[in-house]
N, C-alpha and C positions, 0 to 999 in steps of 0.2 A: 504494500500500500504506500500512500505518497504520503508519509506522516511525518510529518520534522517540526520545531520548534524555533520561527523565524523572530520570536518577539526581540533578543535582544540585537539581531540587525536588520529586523525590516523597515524600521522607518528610515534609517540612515539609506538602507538598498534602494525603498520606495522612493526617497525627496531626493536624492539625489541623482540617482537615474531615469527617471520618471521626466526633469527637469531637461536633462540633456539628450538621452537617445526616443527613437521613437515612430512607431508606421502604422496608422489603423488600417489600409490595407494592400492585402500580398498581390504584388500584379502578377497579369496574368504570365504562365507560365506553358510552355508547349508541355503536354504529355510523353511520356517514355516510349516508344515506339518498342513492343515485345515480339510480333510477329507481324508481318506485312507479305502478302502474297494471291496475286491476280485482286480480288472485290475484295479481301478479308481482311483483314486490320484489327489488332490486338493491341490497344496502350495500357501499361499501366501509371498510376498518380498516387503520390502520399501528401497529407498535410500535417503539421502537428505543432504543436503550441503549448508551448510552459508560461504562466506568468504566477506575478508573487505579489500580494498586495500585504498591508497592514493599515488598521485604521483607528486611532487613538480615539478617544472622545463618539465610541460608535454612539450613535442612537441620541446624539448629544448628552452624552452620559450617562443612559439608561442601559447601552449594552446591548450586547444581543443573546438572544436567549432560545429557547429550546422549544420547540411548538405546544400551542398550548395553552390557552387561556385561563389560569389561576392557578396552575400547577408547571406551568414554565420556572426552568431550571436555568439561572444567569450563567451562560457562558462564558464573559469575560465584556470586560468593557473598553479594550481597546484589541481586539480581535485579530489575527494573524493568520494566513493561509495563503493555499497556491491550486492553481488549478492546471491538469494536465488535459491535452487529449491526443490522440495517433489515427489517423485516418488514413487505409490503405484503399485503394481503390481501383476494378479493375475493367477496361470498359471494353467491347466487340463492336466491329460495324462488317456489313459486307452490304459493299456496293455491285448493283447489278444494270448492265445496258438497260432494259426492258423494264425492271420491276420498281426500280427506287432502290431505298439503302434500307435495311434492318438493322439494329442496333438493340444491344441492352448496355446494363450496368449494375455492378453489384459492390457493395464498398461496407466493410465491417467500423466500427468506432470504438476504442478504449477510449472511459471522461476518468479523473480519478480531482475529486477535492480532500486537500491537506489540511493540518490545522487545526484552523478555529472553525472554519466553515464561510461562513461571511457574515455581513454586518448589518445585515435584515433583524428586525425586532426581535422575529421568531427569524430564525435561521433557518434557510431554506437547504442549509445542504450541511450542517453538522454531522457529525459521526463516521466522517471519513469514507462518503461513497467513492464506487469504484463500480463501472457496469462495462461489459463489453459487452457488443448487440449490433446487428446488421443497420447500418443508416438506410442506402439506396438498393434495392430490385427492386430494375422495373427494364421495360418492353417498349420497342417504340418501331416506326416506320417512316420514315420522310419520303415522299414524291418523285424527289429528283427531277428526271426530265420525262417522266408519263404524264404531267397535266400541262406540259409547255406546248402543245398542237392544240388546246384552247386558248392560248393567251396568258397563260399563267405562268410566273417564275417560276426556274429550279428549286426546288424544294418547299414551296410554294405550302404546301400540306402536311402535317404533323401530326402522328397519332401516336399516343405512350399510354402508357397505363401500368401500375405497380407503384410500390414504394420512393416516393420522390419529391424533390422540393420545389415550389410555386411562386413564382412571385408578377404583386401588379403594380409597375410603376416603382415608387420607392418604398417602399415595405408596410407603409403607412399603416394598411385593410389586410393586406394578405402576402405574407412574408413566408412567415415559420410554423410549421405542422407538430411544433412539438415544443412543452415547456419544460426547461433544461434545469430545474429544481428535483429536489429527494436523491433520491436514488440515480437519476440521469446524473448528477454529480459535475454539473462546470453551467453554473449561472453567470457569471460573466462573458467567459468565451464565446456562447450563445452557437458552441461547433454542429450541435443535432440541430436540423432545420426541415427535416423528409416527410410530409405527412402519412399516414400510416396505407390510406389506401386511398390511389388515385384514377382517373380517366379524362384526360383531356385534350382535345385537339385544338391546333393551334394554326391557322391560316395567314397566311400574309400576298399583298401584292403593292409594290411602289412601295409608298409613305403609309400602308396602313396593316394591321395588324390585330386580328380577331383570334378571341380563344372561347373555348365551351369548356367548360369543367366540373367537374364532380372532384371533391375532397373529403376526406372524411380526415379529423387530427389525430394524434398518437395521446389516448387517455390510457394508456397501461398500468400507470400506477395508480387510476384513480382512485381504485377499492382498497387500497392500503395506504395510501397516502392521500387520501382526499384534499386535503386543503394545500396541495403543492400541487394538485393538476387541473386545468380548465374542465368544464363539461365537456363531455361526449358528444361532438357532432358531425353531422352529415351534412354538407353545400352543396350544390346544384346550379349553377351559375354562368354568366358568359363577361366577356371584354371585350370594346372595341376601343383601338389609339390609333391616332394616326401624330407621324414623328417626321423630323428630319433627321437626317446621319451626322454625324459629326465630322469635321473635316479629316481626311486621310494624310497622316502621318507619312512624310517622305521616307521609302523605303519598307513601311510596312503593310499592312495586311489591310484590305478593302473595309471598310465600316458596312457594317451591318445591324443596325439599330432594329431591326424584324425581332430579330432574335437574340440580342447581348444589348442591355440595360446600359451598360455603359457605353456604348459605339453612337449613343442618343446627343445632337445637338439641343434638341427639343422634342417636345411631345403630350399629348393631352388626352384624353380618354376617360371612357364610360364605365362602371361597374355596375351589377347586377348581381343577387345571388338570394336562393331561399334556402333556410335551413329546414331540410323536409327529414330531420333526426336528430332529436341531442336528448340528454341525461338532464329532465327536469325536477329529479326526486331528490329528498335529503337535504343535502348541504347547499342544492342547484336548485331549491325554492325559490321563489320567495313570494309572498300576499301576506293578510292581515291578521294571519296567527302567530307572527313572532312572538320568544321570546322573550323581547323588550317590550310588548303588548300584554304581555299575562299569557300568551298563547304556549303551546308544547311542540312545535315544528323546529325542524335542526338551523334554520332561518336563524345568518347576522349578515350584517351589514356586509362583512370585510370579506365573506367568500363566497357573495352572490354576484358576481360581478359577471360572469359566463352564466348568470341562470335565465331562465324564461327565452330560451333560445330555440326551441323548437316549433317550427312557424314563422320563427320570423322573417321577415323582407329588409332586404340591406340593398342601399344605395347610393353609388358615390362616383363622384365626379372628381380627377386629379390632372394634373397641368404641372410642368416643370421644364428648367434649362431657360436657353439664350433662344430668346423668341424675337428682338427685334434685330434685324439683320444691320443699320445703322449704327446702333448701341452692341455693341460683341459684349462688351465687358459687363453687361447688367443683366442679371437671371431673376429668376421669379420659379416658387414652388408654392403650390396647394393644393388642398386636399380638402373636400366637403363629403362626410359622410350620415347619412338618416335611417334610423333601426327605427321598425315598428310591428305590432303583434299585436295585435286584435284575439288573439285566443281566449277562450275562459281561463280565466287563472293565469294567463302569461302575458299578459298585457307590457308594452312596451312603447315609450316613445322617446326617443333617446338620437342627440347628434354628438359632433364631432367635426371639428375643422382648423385650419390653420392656413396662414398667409406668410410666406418667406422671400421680402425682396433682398435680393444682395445685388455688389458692386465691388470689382476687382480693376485694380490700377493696371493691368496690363503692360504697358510702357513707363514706369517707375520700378525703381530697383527693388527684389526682394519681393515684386509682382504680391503689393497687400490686398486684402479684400474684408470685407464688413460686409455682413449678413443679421438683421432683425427676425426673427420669427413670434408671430403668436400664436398660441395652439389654445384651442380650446375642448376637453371633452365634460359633457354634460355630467351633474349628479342628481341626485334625488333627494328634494326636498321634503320628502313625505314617505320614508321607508316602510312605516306602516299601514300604508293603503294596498290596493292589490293590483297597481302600476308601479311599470321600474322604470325611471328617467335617466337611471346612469347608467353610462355611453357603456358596452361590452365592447373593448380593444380588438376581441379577436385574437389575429393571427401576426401581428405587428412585429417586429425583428429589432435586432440592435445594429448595426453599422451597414447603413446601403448609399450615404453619401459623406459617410464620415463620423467624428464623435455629435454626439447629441442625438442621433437618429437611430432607432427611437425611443433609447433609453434617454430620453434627456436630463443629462446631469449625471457625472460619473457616482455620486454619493446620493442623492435625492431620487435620482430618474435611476438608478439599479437599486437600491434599496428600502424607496421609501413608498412611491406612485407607482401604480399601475394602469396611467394613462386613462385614469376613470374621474369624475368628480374633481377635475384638477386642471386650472387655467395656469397656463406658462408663458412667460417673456422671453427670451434669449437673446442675447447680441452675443456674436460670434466675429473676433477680428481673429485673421493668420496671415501670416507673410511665409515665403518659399527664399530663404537663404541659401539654396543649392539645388538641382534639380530632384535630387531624389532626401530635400531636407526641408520639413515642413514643422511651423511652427504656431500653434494657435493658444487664445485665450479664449472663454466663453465665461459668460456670466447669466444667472438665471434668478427668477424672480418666479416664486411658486403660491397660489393661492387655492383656498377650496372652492371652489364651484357653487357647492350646496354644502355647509357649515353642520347645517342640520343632520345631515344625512350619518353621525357619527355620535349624536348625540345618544345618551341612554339614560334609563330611570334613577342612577345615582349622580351620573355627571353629565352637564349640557355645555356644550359648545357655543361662545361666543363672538371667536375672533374666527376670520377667513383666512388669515397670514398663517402659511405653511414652512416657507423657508425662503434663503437666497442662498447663493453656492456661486461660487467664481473656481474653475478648471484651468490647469496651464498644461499644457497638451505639446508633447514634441513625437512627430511621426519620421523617420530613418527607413527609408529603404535602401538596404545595404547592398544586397546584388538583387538578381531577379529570383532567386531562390529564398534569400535570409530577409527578413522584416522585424524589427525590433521597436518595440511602441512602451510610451509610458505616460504618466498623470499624475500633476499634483493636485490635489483638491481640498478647498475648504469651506463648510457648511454652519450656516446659522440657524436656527429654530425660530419659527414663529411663535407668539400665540395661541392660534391654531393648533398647530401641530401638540403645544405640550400640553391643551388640554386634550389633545385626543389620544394621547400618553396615559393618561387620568384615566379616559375610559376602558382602559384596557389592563387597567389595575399599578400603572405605573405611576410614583410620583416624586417629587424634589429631585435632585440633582440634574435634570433636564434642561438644562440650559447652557451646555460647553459647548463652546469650537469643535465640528467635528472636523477631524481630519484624513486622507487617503491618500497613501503613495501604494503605486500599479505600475507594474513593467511587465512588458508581455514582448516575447520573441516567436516567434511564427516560420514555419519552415516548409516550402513547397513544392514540390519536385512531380 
């Protein structure tokens, strides 16, 4: 197991590393060529990642502690650990004149967290998990050139199906098929992302790009670890974007924003999806028999957040990149999404949205850029009625344009929100000292939504002030194989936040500087 005792040099490792090296993410990298001969094609790929945090003042001095609401056991209150994972991965294709190209892929994952666990109230990953477990099978066909004698590009058509990871846009709605808590064991890394069972085709021609999908998430651990896994559900859903490419790199390889997220100048697009399956019993209640009501249903606040999902209608609309052809240097990202459920007993009406203008000096040394965002997801001001207004996140990821997305906030946004009941500010300045050396600060401003929504029969919530958190972030990309990334972070407590410390049975000493140093090395072959 990966169990060592970093207390007495992890913050020196964390603040001082974290300051100077650093890459949130690995480029891309050509695959291993294993067998090639006539259509057949054999690569194999590894990824794997060690990082090492510690964080003084977790929980602004409450700690973090051991799941568990009144029988939680304090872990420690300036917490120390590391997270591993190995991702070997081994993929087929055989291309043929006549038929299109077949292809699968199959790829095992070791996670292993060391330690303390981390610095979530209740710790999501104490006790030293350690899991090895298939990430990706699955099955696929592309077109190639059998739809080209109607008009349609090479490979124009896309059918897969099996175990594999989805994503629309920036990760915002539909990222990650899997919650990387308990037993998965590496919540930060965020390395598991394949939903459990998928089908979806994927159509492109020009500037546009449609997909049909069916998803179902990976709830394996629910029935033993309930309150470390989303409900259980089944999507049904489609996309359509239509993009520009981004400019082609002298010497390299064609942009194809059809199909790679990042090869995108621009692009805007529709979503769609019903949830026609999920786990509405137990803990994935919720109506007017809580608990906090006098009632006997397994109904709180904190782990309803994926309930009343079966039925419902999700819809969203997302836009991003360098859209005016005059202006290069100024982008824009957003995302508007609306959950509603009309069912008995599951009622829902719930958004979700955010606006991101930024601007990069392109021709000034060190190429700075400033980016604002506001994020807004709804909460529920009335938890004991038998409507849910707080926004259900989904399937939303950690890093698809960088730090803040979409955990926003290396201390607050991984261990505190879960992108529910929770309005966020962000300003984000980085400059690029080198080409493959990137350096940013972010500062964040966190409030409750819905105040109420946390209140209970012994303690009621007053203030809406959650916290603020400023990030110093240095990303290193060292060859096109090695990536080394680190974080200095410090966090204040609202209000808010330490009366909702109160209801949760915590109190006095909640109000320290919390602090995080994070170095993370990344290796891709």
């Amino acid at each position: 197991m990966v169990r060592h005792d970093l207390r007495s040099r992890g913050l020196i490792t964390g603040a001082i590393m974290s300051v100077v090296l650093g890459c949130s993410a690995v480029p891309a990298v050509a695959d291993v060529s294993l067998y090639e001969q006539g259509g057949l094609k054999v690569d194999g790929a590894f990824t794997g990642g060690l990082s090492l945090f510690t964080s003084p003042g977790a929980q602004f001095g409450a700690g973090s502690n051991t799941a568990g609401s009144g029988t939680a056991r304090r872990i420690s209150g300036r917490p120390s650990w590391s997270e591993l994972f190995l991702h070997p991965e081994l993929k087929a294709s055989l291309t043929t004149e006549t038929a299109g190209t077949f292809y699968g892929d199959v790829s095992g994952q070791l996670t292993a967290t060391g330690g303390d666990g981390d610095a979530s109230l209740y710790s999501t990953t104490y006790g030293h998990p350690v899991l090895l477990d298939i990430e990706n099978a699955y099955a696929g066909w592309r077109s190639g050139k059998t739809l080209t004698s109607l008009g349609l590009e090479e490979d124009a058509l896309d059918l897969s199906g099996g175990r594999q990871s989805f994503r629309v846009g920036d990760g915002f709605l539909i990222s990650n098929g899997v919650n990387n808590a308990g037993k998965r064991g590496g919540w930060w890394n965020q390395s598991r992302s394949a939903f459990a069972q998928t089908g979806i085709v994927k159509a492109s021609h020009g500037p546009v790009r449609g997909d049909i999908f069916y998803l179902q998430n990976d709830s394996s651990q629910q029935k033993v670890q309930v309150n470390l896994d989303q409900a259980k559900a089944k999507i049904v859903g489609a996309n359509i974007e239509v993009f520009g490419n981004a400019d082609q790199v002298e010497g390299g390889p064609a942009r194809n924003g059809a199909t790679t997220y990042g090869d995108r100048k621009w692009y805007a697009g529709l979503t769609y999806f019903n949830v026609v399956n999920a786990s509405n019993d137990g803990p994935f209640s919720f109506g007017s028999t809580s608990v906090r009501s006098g009632g006997t249903s397994n109904y709180t606040v904190t782990n309803t957040v994926t309930s009343n999902r079966e039925g419902m209608n999700v819809l969203s609309l997302h836009l991003g990149g360098n859209f005016i052809p005059a202006v290069p240097d100024f982008s824009l990202y957003g995302n508007y999404v609306y959950e509603s459920n009309s069912r008995s007993n599951s009622k829902v009406d719930a958004s979700a949205w955010y606006i991101e203008p930024g601007y990069q000096l392109s021709d000034v040394l060190w190429t700075p850029k400033l980016s604002y965002r506001y994020a807004h997801f709804s909460g529920d001001s009335n938890p004991d009625d038998d409507k849910k207004t707080a926004y259900d996140p989904f399937f939303y990821n950690s890093v698809s344009r960088g730090y803040g997305t979409w955990f926003m906030g290396e201390i607050v946004g991984n261990y505190i929100i879960s992108n529910s009941n929770v309005n966020v500010h962000m300003l984000n300045f980085s400059v690029n000292p080198r080409d493959d050396l990137k350096l940013s600060v972010l500062g964040y401003l966190y409030n409750y939504d819905k105040k109420n929504q946390y209140s209970n029969g012994t303690a009621t919530m007053t203030s809406d002030s959650l916290a603020r958190e400023i990030d110093f972030v240095a990303e290193w990309t060292i060859t096109e194989n090695v990536s080394l990334s680190g974080a200095f972070a410090a966090a204040q407590s609202g209000g808010g936040y330490r009366q909702y410390q109160k209801t949760q049975g915590f109190s006095g000493n909640d109000d320290k500087t919390w602090l995080l140093g994070e170095t993370s090395v990344i290796v891709k072959f």
